[in-house]
N, C-alpha and C positions, 0 to 999 in steps of 0.2 A: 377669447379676445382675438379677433383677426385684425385687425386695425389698429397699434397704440400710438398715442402720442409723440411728436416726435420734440427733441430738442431746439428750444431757438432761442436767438440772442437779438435780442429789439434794447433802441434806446428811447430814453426816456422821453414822456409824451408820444410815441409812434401804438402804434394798435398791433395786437395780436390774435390768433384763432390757434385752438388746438383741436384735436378732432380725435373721435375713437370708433374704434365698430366691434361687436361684439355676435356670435350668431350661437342658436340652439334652440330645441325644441318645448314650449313655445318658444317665438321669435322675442327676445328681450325688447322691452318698449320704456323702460325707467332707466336713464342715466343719468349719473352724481358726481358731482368734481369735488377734489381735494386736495387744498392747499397746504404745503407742508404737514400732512397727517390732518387738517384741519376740513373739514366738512362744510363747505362754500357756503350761502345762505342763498336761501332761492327753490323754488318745487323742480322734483325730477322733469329733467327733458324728455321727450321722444325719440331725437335724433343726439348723438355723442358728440356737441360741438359744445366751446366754451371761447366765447369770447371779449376780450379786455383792451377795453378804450383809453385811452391815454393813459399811459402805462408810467406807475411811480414805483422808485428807487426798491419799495416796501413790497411789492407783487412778486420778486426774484425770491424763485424758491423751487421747488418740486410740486408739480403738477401731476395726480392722478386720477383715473375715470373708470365710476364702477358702476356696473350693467347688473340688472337685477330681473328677474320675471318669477314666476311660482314655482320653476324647477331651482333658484337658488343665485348665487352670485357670483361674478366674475370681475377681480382688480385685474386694470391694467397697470403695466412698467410704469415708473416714474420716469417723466418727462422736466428736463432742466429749464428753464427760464433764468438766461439771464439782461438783466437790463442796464445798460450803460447810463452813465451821465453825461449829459450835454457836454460834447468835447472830449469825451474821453475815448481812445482808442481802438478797436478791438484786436487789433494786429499790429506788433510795433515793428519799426523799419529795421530795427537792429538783429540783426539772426543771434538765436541762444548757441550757445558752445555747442559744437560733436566734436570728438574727434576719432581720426583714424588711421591705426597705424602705418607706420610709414617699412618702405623693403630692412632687411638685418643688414643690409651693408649701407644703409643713412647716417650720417652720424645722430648722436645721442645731443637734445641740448645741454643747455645746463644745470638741467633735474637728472638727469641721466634717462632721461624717455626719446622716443623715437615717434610720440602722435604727435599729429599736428590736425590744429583746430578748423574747420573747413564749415562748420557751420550750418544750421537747421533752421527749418522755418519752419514754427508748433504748427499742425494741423487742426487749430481751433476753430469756429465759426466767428464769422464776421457780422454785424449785426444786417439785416434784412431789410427791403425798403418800408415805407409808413403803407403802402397798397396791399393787400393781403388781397391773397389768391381766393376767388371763391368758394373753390373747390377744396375736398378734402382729400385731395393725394400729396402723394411725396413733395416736398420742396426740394428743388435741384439746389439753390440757395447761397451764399457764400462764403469763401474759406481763405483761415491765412496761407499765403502760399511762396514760392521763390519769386522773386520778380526780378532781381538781375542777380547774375555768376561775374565771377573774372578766375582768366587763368594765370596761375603762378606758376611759378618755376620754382624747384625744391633743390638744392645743392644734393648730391649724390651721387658716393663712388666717384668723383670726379667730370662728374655730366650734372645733366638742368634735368630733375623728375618735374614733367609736367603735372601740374593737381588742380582742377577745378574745387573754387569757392565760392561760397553765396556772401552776396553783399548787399543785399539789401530784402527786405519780404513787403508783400502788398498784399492788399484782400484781392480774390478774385472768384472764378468761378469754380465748385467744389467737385473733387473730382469724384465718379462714380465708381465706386466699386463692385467688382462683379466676384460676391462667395460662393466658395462650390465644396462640396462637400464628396469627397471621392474613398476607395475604399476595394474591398472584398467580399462575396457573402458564401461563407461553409456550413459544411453540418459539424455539429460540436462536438459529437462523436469520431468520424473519418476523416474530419477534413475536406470531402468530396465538395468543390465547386460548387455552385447552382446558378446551375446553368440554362441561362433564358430564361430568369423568376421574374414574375410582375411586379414592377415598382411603383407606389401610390402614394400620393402627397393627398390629405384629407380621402376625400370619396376619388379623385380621380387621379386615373392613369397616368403617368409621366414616363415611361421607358421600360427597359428590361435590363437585367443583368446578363452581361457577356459573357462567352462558351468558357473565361475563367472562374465565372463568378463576379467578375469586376464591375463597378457601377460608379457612375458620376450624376450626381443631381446640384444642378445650380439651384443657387437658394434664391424664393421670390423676394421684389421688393420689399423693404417693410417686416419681414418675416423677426420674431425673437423668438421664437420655441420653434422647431422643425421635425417636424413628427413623421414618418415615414415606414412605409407597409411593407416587407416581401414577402412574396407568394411562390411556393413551389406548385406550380403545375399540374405537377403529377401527384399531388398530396402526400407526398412520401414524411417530410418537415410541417413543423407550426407555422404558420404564420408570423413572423417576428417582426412588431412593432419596435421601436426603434428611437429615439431623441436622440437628434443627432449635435453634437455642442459644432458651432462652427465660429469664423472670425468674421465678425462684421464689418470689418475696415477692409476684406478683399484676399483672395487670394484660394487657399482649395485646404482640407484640413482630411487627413486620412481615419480609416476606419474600419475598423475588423467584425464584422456581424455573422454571431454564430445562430445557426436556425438549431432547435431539438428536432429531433426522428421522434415520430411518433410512434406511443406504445404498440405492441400488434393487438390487433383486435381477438376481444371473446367475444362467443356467444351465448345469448342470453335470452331467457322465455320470456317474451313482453306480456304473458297473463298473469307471471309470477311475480312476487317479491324480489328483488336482487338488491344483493350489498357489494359496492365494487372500492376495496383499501386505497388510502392516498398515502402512501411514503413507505410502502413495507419493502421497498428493496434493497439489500444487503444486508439482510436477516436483519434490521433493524425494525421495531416495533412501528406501524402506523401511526402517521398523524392521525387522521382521523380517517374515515369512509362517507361515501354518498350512497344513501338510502332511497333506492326506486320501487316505490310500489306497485302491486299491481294496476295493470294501465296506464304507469306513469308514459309509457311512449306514444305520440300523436304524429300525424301526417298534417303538412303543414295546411291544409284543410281544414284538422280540429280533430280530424278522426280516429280515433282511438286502436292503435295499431299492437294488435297479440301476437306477432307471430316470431319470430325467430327475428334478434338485432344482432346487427355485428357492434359493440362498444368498445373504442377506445380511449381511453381515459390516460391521459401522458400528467404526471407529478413534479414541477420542479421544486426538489425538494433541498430545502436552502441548510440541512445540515450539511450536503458535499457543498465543498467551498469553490469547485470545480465546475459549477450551475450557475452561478454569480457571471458569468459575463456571457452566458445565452439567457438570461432571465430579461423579459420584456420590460418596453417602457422604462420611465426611471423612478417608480414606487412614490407616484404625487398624485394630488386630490384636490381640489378646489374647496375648501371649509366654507362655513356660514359666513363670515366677513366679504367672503371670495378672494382671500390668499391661498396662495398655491403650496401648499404644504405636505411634508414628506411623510409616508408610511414607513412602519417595520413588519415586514414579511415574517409566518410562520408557513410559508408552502403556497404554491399556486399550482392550478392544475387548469388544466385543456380539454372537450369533451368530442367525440366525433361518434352521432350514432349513427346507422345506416341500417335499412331492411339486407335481411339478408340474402333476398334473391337478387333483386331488383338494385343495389346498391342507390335506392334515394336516400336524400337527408331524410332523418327526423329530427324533432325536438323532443319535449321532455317537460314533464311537470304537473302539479308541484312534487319535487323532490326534495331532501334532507338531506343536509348536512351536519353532521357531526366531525366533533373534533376532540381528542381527547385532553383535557384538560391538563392530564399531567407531564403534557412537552411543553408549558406555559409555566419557566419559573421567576418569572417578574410578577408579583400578584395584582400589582396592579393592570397589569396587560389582561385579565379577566374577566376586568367589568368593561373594557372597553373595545373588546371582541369586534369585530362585524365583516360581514360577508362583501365582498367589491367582486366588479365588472369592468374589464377595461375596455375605455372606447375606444377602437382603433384611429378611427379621425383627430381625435383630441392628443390622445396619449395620455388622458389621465384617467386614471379611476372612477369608478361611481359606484356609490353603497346600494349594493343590492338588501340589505337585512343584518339583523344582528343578532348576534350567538348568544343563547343563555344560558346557563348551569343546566344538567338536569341528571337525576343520579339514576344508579343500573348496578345491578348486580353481575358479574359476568366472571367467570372463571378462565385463568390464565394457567396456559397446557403448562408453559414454561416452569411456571414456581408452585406448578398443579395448588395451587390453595385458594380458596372463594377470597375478595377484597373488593371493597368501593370504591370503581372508579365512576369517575364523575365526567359527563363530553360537555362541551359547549355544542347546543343545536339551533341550527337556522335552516331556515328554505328558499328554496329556489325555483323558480321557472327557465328554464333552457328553452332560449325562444330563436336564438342564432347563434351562430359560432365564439363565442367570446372567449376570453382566459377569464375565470374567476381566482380571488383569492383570500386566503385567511389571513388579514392584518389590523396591527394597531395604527393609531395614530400618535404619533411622539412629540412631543414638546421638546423635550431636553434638545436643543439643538445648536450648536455651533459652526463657529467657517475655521478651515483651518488654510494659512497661506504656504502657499508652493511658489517656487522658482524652476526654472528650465537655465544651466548655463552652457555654453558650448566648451566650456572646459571643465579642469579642474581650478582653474585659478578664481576661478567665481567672484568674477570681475562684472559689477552690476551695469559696466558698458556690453559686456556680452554675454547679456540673456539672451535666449533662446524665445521667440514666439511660436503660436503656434501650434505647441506641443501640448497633445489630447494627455490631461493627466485623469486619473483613475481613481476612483476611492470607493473600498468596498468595507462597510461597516461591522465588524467579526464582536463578536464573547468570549474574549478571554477566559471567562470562567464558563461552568459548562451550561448551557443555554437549553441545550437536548441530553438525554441522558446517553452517556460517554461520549459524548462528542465536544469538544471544548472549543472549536470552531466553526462554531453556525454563524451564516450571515444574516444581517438582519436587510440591510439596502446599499445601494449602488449607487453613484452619481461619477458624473465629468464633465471638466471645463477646460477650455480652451487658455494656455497661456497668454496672454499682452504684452506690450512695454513694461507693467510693474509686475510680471505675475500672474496667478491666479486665486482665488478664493472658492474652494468645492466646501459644500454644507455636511457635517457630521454631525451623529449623534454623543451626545457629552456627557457627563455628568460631577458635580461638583463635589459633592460630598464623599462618594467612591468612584478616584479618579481610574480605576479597572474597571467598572462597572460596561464601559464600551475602548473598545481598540477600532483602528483604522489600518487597512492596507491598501500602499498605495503603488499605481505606476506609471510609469509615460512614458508615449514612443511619439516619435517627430519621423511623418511617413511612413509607418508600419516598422520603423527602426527602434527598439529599446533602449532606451537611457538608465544610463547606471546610476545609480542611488549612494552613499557617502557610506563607506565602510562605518562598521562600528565593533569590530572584533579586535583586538580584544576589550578596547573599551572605546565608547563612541566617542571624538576630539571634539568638545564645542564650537571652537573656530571652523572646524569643515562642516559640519553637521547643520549650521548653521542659528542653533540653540544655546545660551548660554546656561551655566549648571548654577542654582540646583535646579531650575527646569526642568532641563535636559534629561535631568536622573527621574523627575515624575514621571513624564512622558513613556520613559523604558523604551527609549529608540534600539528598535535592533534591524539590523539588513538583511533581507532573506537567507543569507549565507550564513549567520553569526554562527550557529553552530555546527552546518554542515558546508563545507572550503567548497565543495562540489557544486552543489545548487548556484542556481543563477542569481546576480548582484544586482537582478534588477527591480527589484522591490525594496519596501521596508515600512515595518509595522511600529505604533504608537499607540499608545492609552491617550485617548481623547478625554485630558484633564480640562472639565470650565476653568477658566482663570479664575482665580477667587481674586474678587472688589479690593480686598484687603492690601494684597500684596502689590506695588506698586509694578515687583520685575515679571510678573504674568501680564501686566495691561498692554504688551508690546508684543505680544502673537509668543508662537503660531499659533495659538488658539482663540478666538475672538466669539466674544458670546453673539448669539444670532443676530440682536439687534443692533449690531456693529458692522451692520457688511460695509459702510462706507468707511469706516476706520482700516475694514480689512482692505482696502482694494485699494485705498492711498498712501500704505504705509512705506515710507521709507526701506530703502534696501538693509540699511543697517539694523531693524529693527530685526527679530527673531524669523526666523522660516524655515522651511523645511526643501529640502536641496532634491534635484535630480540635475545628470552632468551628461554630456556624450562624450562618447571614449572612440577618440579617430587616433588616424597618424594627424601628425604636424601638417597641418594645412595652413597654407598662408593666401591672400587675395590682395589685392590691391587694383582699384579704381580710379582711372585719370578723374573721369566724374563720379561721384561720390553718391551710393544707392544703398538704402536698408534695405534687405530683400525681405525683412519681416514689416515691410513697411510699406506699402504700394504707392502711397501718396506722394513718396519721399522721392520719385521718379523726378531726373529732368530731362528736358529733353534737349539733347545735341548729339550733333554727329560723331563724337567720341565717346557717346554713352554706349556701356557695354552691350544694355539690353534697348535695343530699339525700338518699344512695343510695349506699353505698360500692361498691355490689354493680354499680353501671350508671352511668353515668356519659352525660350529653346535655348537649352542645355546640352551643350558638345562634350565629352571628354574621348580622351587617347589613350589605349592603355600601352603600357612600356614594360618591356621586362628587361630586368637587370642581373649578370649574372657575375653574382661577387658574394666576398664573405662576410658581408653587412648588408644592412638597409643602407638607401641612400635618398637625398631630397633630389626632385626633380622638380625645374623651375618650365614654364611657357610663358614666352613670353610674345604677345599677342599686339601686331602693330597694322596701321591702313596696309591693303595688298596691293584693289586696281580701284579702287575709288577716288578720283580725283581730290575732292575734299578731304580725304583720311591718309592718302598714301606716304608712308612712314610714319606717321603720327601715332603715337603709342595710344593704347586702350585698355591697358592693366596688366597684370603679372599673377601668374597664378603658380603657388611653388607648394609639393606633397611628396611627403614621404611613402617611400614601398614599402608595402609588405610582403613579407616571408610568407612565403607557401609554402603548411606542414607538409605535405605530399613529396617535396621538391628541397631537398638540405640546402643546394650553394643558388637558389634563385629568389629574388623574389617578384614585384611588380608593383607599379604606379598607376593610378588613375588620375590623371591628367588632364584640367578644366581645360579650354580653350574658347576662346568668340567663335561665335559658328561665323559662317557667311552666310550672306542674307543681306538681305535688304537695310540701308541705315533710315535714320531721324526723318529724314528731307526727302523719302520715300520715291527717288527718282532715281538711284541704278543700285546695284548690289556690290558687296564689296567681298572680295575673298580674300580674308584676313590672312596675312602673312604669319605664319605661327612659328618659332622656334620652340625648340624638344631640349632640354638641356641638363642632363645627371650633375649632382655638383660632386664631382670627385674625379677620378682617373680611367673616364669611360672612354670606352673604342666602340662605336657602331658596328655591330656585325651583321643585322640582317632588317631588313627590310620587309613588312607584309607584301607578298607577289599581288595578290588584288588590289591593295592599295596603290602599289608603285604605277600598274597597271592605270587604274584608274583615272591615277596624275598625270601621267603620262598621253593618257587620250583628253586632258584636258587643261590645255594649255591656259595661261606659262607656266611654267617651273620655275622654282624658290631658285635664287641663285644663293654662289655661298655654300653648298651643303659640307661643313664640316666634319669629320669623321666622327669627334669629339657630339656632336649634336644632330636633330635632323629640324631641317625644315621642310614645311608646303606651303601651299596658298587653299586653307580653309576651302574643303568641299563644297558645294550649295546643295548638292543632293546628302537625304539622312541616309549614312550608309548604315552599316551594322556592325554586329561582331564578325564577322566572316573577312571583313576588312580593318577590324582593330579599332571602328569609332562606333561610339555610342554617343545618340539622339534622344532625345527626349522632352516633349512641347508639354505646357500645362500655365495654365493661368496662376499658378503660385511658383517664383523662379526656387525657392526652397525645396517645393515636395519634386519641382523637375530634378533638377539636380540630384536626390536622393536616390530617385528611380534609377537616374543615368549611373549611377556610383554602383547599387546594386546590381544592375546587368554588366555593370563592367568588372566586379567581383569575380561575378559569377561567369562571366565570359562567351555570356549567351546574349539574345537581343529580347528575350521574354520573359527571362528568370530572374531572380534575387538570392543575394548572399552576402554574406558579410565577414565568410573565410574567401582568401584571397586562392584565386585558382591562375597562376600566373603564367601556365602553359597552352591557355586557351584563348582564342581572342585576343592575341596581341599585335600591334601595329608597327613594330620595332624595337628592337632587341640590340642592348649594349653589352658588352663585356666591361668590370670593372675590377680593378685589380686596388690593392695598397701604395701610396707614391711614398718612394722614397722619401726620408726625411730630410726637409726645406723645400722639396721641389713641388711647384704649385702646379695644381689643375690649371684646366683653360678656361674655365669658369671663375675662378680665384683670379687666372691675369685678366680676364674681362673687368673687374673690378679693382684690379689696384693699377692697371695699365691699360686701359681700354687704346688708346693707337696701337700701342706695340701689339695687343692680339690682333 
């Protein structure tokens, strides 16, 4: 389905058109609509349009369109319709509550809280006019939006915090988002880069991957599956096909794609018989073998080629649990309905033949495959065997044949004694490069719900968007012989405002019968998982017991303190109907995805947190940075540019016998409309550097300078540096000072206690102590800019603090005496007197 329907909100008596496109070989010529699961009335179309004339109260529902030809069927996404009533609103004037917290030296009201409410305006649709476009592309269309701010003034520390609020919201015109989808691509084995691989959206070219490996693909219009090719060059790696989860509302979503090394090639006599094993590495018994007979090799001519082949035949073989995040595509198939439905892998393998002088391709065929029956201990998984082929354009699967019983006698060296084993046998034609594989098709399917929070305090105002969660489906009990952790399939989604929802395999009756492992990183960062040793807390865990105790929540580390805390594993229990305390997650049977995806924060789910220092922000105008749309636009807004987003930080070393918080506070420099007018406050604690006992170092947000809102001069944000304790400034970066120096003016004011400048316009680097970093999602910028300033480089990443490298100024801080206040503390309880 290249084309699906898109969402619209018409009122009532106005007309609507939806529209789909579908492509494949043949060309589909039969499309069918369906309302609420209900099959329209009316003969298939030619073209994928539906359209409905004077539109009543009773038409709001879900809309889908399924394309059909002789190779089989394909549903599109459910598309929303909703239809207002004469006079009823689609946008109300009144903004819903946000709120955001206010600096620690605010006062507290009378709840004893410090947010204060500043107000949103939902990013819903607005109904559309009664004209419908006649064309079947995008609708640019309308959205509720902010339509006027007023600035307040906030009592604080004894001064007016300025704070932009929305007062009122209108429909207007919706804003366009631009996702991208960014990342890395390695070999799975070394970690080696791949460097300059061809990257390919459907059949056609889109870029290369950089001398890091690094790649950016903006996602097209329209797009809901993103299916994407790299190619190494030099054929050294597979081919890795790739679905890439991204966010549709805007923004860039990161991604670690590992390619396999392919096996090295044998040789082998194309006049003869050859058997070549699929999984026999690590003394472990083969899955099965592919059986080439004589003459099975052809020139792609037709011509029957006998002479000496080079074959390499690469296995991923899904008992290492280690193959699970280089394994292609995400194990889906288009069924007869034409829903998109999940397989279980028992092995995939790769085929690469070539003459052995001459190195051309061959192909191949018909060959056999067998499989040996006795790695298959679900019995039912043996009547439902069959052979697939992944499409590289699609990303999904397609049934080449299916595997049937057939018995053999064969003597095993090991237990030296004659037995009946039994293989599953199908064939094959090897006609181009493809991954084949051995899999089931699963029913047993559920969603299970995940959270991303930026803390621990797992506070449902600060979740985390955004964040790539993982879910790879493991056997608990042993699945291969000695192996108690084979995977069966893989999936990932993208966090939202509520969440996410990734599909698992379940089973009701033997709630062990399937386990889940899962993980999430927000920009190639790991997020830690909810302890559970020594026994898991319901309240954190996010599960109430006895759930909790089915489930057998344990976190990568439970039995070993060593291992990383960034995983954790669950028995993917169906809820049973019965119990009312299962109907509320985290496990939702499959035909509940919409119960899963609007559930309440309160209801059950399963947690991931990031583990930082104390970072605090504070905005005059007020911006979700998981939220693109939630942009305004004025001259005191931090980020000037919805469209691009550059992230400044300063790193600071501090040399004392603690950590300590370090505030910036970021006001107009030389811009007429800004100058003194504050633009936020950003405060972070250092970290200690093992390396380094009495140091450690901050990384320190700032406004860059740059261009504002009104896009007519630039402004170099006046920035204070400010430790909160008993600092004394002792040194200065020479290139920086330098720098400021040749470009006038100079911060007046420079306290010893603090440093100011006036915000660089050029992106300098670590060699001068700032770190730059531009990206259309202000999230994954700022991540990137954290880790190079970690790391103290301007192209590396880290997330152990190296506080010796890269820094732009350097405090000494000592213990004060007892009563006698920093100058940071008199800024706040005496601001004339300091």
């Amino acid at each position: 389905m290249v084309l699906h329907p898109a969402a619209k909100v018409r009122e009532a008596g106005q007309d609507v058109t939806f529209c789909c496109e579908a492509s494949g070989t043949p060309a589909p010529r039969n499309y069918s609509w369906y309302h609420n699961g209900t099959l329209l009335a009316g003969p298939g179309q030619p073209r994928g349009r539906l359209a409905l004339r004077g539109l009543a109260p009773e038409q709001a529902g879900s809309y889908r369109c399924k394309a059909t030809s002789e190779a089989g069927a394909i549903l599109s996404e459910p598309a929303q319709l909703t239809v207002l009533g004469r006079g009823q609103r689609g946008c109300r004037a009144e903004p819903e509550p946000s709120l955001v917290e206010l600096p620690s030296e605010c006062p507290q009201d009378a709840g004893g809280s410090r947010y204060y409410d500043v107000g949103r305006c939902p990013n819903s649709p607005c109904p559309g006019g009664s004209a419908e476009p006649s064309a079947c592309g995008e609708e640019s269309g309308r959205c509720c939006g902010v339509r006027r701010v007023e600035l307040r003034q906030v009592p604080c520390a004894g001064s007016a915090l300025p704070l932009m609020v929305v007062a009122e919201c209108g429909c207007g015109p919706c804003a366009q988002p631009r996702a991208l989808v960014r990342g890395r691509v390695r070999a799975a084995d070394t970690g080696e880069p791949l460097r300059f691989g061809r990257i390919f959206l459907g059949g056609a070219q889109v870029g290369f991957t950089g001398y890091r490996g690094s790649f950016t693909i903006e996602v097209p219009p329209g797009t809901r599956r993103l299916v994407a090719r790299f190619v190494d060059g030099r054929q050294r790696l597979l081919d890795a096909v790739r679905v890439l989860p991204f966010d549709p509302r805007g923004g860039a979503v990161y991604h670690e794609v590992k390619m396999l090394r392919k096996k090295e090639p044998v040789e082998l006599d194309g006049g003869r018989s050859n058997a070549i094993p699929l999984g026999e590495a690590g003394g472990r018994e083969p899955v099965g073998e592919l059986l080439l007979p004589a003459g099975a090799f052809l020139r792609p001519s037709g011509e029957v080629f006998n002479g000496t082949v080079k074959a390499s035949v690469t296995f991923v073989d899904p008992r290492e649990l280690g193959t699970a995040g280089a394994a292609p595509s995400d194990l889906s198939f288009a069924d007869a309905r034409g829903e998109i439905a999940p397989l279980r892998t028992y092995g995939m393998f790769a085929v690469d033949f070539r003459e052995g002088d001459s190195g051309a391709e061959l192909q191949a065929g018909p060959v056999q495959v067998r499989m040996d029956a006795g790695q298959v201990r679900m019995p039912e998984h043996l009547r439902k065997m069959k052979l697939w082929s992944l499409n590289p354009e699609s990303g999904l699967w397609e049934e080449e044949g299916v595997l049937r019983p057939a018995g053999e006698r064969r003597r095993r060296r090991r237990r030296r004694r004659r037995e009946e084993r039994t293989f599953l046998v199908g064939n094959l034609e090897i006609r181009e490069r493809r991954l084949f594989n051995l899999d089931v098709p699963e029913e047993r399917r559920c969603f299970l719900k995940v959270r991303a929070y930026s803390n621990e305090k797992f506070n449902p105002s600060e979740q985390l968007e955004g964040v790539l969660v993982s879910l790879v489906n493991l056997e608990p009990r042993p699945g291969f012989p000695g192996n108690p952790r084979a995977w069966g399939r893989f999936d990932s989604a993208v966090t939202g405002p509520n969440g996410a929802c990734l599909p698992a395999f379940c089973d009701r009756r033997s709630p062990q019968a399937y386990a889940a492992l899962l993980t999430a990183t927000l920009g190639g960062e790991e997020l830690e998982a909810v302890a559970s040793s020594p026994r898991p807390d319901p309240a954190a865990v996010g599960v109430a017991q006895p759930l909790l105790g089915k489930l057998g929540y344990r976190r990568s580390d439970h039995e070993d303190a060593a291992l990383k805390k960034t995983a954790f594993q669950i028995n993917v229990a169906k809820p049973d109907p019965a119990d009312p305390a299962e109907s509320h997650g985290p496990v939702y049977p499959y035909r509940a995805l919409r119960e899963c995806q609007e559930a309440p924060p309160g209801d059950n789910h399963l947690r991931f947190y990031r583990v930082e220092v104390d970072r605090y922000e504070y905005n005059v105008v007020p911006f979700r940075e998981s939220d693109v749309t939630s942009w305004t636009g004025d001259l005191l807004s931090w980020w000037p540019n919805p469209q691009e987003f550059r992230a400044c930080f300063i790193k600071v070393r501090l040399e004392g016998p603690r950590e300590y918080m370090v505030r910036s506070r970021n006001a107009g420099g030389t811009h007429p409309g800004t100058r003194g007018r504050l633009y936020g406050l950003r405060d972070s604690r250092s970290v200690r550097d093992p390396l380094l006992g009495d140091a450690s170092a901050a990384c320190v947000e700032f406004k860059c300078g740059g261009t504002l809102f009104d896009q007519s001069a630039p402004d170099r944000t006046l920035v204070t540096v400010m430790p909160q304790g008993s600092c004394r400034r002792t040194a200065v970066n020479a290139l920086l000072r330098d720098y400021l120096s040749r470009h006038p003016p100079l911060a007046d004011g420079n306290h010893t206690a603090a440093f100011s400048m006036l915000a660089p316009l050029d992106p300098l680097g670590h060699n001068y102590g700032i770190y730059t970093v531009t990206d259309q999602s202000p999230r994954l910028a700022k991540e990137i800019a954290i880790g190079r300033c970690f790391a103290g480089t301007s192209d590396g990443f880290s997330r152990e603090m190296r506080a010796g490298e890269g820094t732009a100024v350097t405090f000494s801080c000592q213990e004060r005496p007892p009563g006698r206040e920093s100058l940071f503390q008199r800024l706040l309880s005496a601001p004339a007197q300091a």
